[in-house]
ZAPAKE-763929 format. One line per 4 residues: their letters; for each residue x negated, y, z of N, C-alpha, C, O, CB. Coordinates in pm, 1 decimal, m for minus. Each point is the difference from the previous one (the first is absolute). Glycine has a CB too. Example, Ala and Ser with C-alpha at 12.3 -4.5 7.8 and 13.67 -1.06 7.14 Angstrom:
BEGIN
AS> m1319.0/m569.0/780.0/89.0/119.0/0.0/m90.0/120.0/0.0/m103.6/m1.9/66.5/292.8/m115.4/58.1  m154.2/222.3/m196.6/m82.0/119.0/6.0/77.0/109.0/73.0/m50.9/110.8/16.9/m67.5/m173.6/m231.4;
This chain:
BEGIN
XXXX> m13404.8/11673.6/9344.6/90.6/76.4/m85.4/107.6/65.3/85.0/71.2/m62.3/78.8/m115.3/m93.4/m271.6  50.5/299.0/168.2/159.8/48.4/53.6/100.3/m41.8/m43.0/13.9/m35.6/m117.0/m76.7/198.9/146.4  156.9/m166.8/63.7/156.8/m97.8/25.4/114.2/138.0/m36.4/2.7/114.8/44.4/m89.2/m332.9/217.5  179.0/142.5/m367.6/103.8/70.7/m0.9/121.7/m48.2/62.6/27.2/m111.8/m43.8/m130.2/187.8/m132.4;
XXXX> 192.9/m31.2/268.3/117.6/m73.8/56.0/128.8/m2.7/m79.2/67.9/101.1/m18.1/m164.6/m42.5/225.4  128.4/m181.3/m254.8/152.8/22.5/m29.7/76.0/m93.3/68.0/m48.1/m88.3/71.1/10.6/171.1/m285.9  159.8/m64.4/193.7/91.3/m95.0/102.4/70.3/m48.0/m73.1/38.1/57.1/m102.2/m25.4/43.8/286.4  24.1/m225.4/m147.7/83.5/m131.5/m74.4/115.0/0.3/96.5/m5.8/9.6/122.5/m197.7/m181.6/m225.2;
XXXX> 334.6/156.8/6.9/110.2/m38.3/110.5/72.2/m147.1/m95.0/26.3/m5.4/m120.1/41.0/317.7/250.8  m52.7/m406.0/m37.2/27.6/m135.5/m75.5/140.3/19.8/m15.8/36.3/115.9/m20.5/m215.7/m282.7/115.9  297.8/43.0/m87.7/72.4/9.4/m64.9/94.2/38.0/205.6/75.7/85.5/46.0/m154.0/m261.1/m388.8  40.7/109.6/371.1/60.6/m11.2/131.9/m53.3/157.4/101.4/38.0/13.1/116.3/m49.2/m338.8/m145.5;
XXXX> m37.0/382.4/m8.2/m46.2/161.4/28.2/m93.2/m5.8/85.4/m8.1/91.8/81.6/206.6/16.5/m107.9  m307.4/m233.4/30.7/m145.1/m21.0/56.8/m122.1/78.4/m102.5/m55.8/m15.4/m108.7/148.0/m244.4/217.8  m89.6/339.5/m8.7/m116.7/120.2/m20.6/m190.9/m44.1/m37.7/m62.1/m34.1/100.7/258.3/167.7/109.3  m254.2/m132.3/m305.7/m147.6/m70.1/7.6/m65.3/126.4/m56.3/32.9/62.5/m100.8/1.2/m348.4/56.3;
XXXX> m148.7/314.4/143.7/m75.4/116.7/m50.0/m102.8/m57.1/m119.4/m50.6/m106.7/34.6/68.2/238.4/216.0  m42.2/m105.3/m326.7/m80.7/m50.4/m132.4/m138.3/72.9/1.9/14.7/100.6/m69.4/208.2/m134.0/m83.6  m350.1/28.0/201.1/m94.8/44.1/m79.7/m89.0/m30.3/m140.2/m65.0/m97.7/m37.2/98.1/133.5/247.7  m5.2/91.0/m267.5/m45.6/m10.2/m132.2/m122.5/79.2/22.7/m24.8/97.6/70.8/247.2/m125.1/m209.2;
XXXX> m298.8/m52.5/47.3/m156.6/115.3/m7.1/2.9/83.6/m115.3/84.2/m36.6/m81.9/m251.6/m132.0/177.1  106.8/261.9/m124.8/m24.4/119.3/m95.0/m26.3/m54.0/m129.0/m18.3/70.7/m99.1/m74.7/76.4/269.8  90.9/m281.7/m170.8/m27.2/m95.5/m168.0/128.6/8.6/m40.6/80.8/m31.9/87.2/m263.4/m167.8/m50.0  241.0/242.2/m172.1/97.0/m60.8/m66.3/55.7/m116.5/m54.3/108.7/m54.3/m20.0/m165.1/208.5/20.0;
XXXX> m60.7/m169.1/m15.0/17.7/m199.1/m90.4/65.1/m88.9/163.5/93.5/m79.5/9.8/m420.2/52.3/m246.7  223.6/86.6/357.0/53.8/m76.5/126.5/146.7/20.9/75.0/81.5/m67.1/63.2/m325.8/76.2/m34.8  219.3/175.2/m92.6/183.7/38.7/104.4/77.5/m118.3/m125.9/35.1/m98.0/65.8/m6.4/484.2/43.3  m3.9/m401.4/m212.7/107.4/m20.6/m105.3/m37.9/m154.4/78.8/104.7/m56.0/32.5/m89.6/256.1/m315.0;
XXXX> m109.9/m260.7/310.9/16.7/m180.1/13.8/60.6/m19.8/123.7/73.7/m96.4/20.5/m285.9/17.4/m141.6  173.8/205.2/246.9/56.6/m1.4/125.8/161.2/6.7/m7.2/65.6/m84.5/60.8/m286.7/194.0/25.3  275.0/m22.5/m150.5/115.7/43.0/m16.2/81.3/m106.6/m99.8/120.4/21.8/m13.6/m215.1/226.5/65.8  48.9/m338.3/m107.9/101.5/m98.1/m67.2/m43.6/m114.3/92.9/104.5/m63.4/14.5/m77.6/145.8/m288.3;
XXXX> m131.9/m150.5/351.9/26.1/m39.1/102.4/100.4/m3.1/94.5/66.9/m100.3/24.6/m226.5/128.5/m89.6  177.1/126.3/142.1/97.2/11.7/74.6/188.3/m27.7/m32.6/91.5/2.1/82.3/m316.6/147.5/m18.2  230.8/m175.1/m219.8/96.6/58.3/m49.7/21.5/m150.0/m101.7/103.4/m12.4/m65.7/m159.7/327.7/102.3  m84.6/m454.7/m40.3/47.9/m81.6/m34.5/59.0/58.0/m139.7/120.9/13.5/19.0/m106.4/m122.1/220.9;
XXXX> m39.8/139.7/m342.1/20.3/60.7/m122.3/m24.9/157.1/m50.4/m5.1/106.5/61.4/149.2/m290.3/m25.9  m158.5/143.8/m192.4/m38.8/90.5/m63.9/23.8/140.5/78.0/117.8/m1.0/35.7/m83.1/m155.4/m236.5  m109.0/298.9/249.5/68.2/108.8/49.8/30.3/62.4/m91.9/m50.4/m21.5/m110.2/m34.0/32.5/285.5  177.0/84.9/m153.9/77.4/97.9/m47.9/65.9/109.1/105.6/46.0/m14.5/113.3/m12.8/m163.9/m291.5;
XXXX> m51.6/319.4/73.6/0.5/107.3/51.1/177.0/0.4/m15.4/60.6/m30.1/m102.8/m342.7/143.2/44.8  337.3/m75.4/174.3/145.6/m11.4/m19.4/48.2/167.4/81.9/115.0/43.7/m5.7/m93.2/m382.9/13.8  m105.6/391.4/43.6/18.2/175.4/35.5/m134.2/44.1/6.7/m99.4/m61.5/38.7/314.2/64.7/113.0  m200.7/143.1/m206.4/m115.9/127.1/55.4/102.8/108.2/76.9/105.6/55.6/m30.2/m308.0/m65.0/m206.1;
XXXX> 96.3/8.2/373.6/107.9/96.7/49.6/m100.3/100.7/35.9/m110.3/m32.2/44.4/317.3/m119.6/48.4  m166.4/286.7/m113.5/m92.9/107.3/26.2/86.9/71.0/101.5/117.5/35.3/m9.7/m251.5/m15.5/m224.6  13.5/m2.3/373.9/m13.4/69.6/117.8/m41.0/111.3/14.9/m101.6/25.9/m64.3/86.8/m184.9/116.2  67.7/259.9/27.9/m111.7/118.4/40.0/m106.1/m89.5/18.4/m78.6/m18.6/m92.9/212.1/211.0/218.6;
XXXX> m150.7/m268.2/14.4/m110.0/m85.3/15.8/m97.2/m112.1/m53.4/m90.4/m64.5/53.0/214.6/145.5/61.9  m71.7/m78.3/m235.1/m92.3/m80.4/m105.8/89.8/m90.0/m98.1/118.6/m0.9/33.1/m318.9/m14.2/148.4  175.7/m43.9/m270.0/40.7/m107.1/m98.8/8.0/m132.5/28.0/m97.3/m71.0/25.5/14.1/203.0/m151.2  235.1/m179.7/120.6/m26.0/m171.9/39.5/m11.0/m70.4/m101.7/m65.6/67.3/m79.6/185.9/m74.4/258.2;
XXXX> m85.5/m123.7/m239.2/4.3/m77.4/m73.4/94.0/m103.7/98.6/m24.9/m25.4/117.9/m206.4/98.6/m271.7  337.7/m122.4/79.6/25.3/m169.4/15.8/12.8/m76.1/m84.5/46.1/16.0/m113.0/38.8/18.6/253.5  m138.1/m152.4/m75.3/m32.3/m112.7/m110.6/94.3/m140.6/37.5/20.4/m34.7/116.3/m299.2/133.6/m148.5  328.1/m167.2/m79.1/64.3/m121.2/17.3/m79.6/m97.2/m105.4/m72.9/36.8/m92.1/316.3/75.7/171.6;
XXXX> m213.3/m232.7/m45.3/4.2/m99.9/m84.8/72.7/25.3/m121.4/112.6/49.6/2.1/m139.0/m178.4/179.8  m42.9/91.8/m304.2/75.0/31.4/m171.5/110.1/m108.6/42.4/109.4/46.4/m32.2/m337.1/10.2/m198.2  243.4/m190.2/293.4/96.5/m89.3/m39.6/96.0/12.0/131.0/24.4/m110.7/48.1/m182.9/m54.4/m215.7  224.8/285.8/243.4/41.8/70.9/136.2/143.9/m90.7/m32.5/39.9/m94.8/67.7/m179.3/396.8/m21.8;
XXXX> 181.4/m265.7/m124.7/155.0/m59.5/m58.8/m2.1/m95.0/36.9/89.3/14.1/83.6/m43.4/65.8/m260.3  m90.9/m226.5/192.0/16.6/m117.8/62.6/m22.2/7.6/148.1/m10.5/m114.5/44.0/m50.4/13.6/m251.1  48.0/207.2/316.9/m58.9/31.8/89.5/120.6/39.5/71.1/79.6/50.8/m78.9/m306.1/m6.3/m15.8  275.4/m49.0/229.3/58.2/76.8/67.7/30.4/131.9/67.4/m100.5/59.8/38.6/64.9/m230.2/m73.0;
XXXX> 170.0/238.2/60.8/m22.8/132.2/m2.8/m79.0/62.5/103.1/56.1/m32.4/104.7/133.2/26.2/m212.6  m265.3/61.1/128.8/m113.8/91.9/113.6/59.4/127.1/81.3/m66.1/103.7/m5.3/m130.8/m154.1/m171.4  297.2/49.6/238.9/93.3/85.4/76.1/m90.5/75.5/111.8/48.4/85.8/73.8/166.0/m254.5/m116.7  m346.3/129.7/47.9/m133.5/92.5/97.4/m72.9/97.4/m131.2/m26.5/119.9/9.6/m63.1/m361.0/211.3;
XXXX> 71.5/172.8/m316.2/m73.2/40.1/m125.0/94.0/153.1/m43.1/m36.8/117.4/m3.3/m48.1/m417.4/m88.6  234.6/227.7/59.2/103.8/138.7/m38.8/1.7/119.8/101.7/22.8/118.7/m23.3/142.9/m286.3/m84.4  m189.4/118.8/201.3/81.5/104.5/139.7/m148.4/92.9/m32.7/8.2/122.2/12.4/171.1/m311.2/251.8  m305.3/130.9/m303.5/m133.8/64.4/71.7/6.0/102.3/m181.7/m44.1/114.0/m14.6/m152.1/m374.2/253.1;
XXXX> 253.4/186.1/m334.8/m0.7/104.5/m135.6/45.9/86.8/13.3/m76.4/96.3/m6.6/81.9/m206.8/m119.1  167.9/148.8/157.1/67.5/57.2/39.2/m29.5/99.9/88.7/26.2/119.3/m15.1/64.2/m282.3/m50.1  m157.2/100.5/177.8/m31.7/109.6/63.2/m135.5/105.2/4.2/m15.9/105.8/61.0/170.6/m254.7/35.6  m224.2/90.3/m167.4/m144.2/67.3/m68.9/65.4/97.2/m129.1/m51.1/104.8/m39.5/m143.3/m351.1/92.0;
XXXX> 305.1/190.8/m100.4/5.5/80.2/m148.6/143.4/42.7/m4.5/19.7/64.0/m103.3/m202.5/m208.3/m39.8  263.9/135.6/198.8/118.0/30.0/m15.0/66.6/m60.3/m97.6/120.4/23.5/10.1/m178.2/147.6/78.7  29.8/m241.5/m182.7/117.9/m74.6/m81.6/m12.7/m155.6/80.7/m63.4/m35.6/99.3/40.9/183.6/m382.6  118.3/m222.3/185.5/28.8/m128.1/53.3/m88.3/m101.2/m96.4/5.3/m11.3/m122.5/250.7/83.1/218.4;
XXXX> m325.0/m129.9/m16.5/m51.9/m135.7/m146.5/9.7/m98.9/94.0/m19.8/13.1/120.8/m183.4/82.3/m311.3  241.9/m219.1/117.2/30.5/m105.1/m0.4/m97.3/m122.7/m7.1/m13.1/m74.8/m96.9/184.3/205.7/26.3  m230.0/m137.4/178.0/m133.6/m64.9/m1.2/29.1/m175.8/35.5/77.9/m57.9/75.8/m213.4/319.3/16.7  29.6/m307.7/m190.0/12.6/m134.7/37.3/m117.4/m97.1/30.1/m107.1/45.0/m40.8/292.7/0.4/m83.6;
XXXX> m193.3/m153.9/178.3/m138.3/m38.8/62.4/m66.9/76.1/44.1/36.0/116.9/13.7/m49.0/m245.0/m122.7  m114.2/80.4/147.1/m81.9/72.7/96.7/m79.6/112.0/m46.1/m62.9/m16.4/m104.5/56.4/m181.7/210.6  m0.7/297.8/m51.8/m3.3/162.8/m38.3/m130.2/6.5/76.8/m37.0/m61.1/100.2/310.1/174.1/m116.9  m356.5/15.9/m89.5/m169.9/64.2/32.1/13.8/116.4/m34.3/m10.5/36.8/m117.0/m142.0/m211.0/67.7;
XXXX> 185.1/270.0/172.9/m7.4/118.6/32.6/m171.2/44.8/19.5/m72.8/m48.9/86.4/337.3/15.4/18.4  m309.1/141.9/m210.9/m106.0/23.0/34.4/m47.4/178.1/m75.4/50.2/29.1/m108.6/m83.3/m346.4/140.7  m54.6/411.0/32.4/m32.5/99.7/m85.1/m80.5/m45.5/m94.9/m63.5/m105.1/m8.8/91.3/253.8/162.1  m11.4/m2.7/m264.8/m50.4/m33.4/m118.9/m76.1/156.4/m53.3/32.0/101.5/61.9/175.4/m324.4/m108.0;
XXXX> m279.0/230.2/m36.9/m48.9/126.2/m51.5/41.4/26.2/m135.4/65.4/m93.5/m46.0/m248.6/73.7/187.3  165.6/122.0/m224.5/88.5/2.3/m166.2/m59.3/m91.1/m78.9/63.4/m70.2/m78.7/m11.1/309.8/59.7  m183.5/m244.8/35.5/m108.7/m87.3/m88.5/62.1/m152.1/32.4/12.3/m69.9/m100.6/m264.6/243.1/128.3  293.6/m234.6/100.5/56.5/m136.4/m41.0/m86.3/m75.4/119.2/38.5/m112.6/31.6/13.7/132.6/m332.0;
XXXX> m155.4/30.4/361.6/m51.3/m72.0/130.8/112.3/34.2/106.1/75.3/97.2/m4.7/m348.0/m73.5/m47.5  268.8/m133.5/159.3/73.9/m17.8/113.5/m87.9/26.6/110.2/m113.9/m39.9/24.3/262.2/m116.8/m127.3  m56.7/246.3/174.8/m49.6/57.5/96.9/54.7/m25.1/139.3/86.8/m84.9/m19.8/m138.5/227.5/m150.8  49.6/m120.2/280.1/67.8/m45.2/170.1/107.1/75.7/m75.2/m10.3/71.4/m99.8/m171.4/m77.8/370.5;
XXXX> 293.5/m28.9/m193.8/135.1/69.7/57.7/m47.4/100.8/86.7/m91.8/m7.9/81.7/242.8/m192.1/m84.0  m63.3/314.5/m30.2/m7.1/171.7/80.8/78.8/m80.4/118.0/88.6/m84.6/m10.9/m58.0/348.0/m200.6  m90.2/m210.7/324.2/69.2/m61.9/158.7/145.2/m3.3/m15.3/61.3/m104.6/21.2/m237.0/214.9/143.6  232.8/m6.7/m199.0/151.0/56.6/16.8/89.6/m139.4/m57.7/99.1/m56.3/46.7/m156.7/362.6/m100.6;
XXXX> m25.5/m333.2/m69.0/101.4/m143.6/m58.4/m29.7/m98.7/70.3/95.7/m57.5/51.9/m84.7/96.5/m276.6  m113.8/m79.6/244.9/m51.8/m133.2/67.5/14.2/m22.5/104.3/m18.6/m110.3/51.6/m104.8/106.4/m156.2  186.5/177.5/199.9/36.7/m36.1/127.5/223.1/m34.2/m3.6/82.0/m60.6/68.8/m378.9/259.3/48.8  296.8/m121.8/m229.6/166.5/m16.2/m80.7/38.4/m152.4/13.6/77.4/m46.7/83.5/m114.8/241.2/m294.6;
XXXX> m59.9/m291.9/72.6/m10.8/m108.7/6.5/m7.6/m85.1/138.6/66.2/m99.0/30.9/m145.1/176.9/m240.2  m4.3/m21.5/270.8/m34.8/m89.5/102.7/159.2/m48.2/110.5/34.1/m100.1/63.1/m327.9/241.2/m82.3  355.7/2.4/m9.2/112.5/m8.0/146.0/115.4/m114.5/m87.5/73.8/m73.4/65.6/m86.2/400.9/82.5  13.0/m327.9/m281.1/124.9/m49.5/m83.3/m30.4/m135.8/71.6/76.9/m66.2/69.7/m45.6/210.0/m334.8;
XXXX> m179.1/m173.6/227.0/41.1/m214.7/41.2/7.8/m36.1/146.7/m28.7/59.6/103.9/m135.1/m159.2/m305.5  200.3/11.1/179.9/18.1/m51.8/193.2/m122.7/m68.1/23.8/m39.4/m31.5/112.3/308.2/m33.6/m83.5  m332.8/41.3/m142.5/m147.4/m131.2/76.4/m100.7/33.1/m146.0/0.8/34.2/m118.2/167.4/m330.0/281.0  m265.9/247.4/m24.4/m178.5/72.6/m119.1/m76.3/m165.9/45.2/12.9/m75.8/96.2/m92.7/472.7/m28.7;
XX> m2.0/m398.7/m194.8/m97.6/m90.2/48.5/m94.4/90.1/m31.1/8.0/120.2/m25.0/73.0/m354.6/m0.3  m205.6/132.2/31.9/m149.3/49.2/2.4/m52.7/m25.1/m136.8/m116.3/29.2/m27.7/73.7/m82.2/276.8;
């Protein structure tokens, strides 16, 4: 199956590249995996270079604030959001499948955290 890339930034601004495959039922189980609860769409940000999506945990409020997560919203979209727990930066299409990140963000994302795992 083809791999879609999205990137996870935890609470401490540790970077995890996520592959999701082209299944929906699998991106949605991958992505509340990473995120340890229900996901939720908490921005759409539209690019010259394509459409993102971010996703949080529905229960984020008991979660700590994500100061890698805000800096990487902010600077993809120009407003301010207030992100909490661990954040899934990923492209998206209108229909609602998830797609890789356009380089430009994922290389954006990439410079905000100080540390990546595998």
């Amino acid at each position: 199956m083809p791999k879609t890339t999205a990137l996870q930034i935890a609470v401490d601004g540790t970077l995890t590249e996520l592959d999701l495959t082209d299944n929906p039922e699998q991106q949605a189980k991958t992505v509340a995996r990473a995120l340890l609860d229900a996901p939720e769409v908490i921005a759409y940000i539209h690019r010259p270079s394509g459409c993102l999506t971010v996703i949080a945990g529905r229960n984020r409020a008991r979660s700590l604030p994500n100061v890698h997560a805000s800096i990487a919203l902010e600077d993809l979209s120009n407003d301010f959001h207030d992100a909490m727990g661990t954040v899934v930066f990923t492209g998206y299409r209108h229909n609602g499948d998830l797609v890789a990140l356009p380089d430009d963000a994922a290389d954006l994302i990439r410079g905000i955290c100080p540390r990546t795992t595998s």
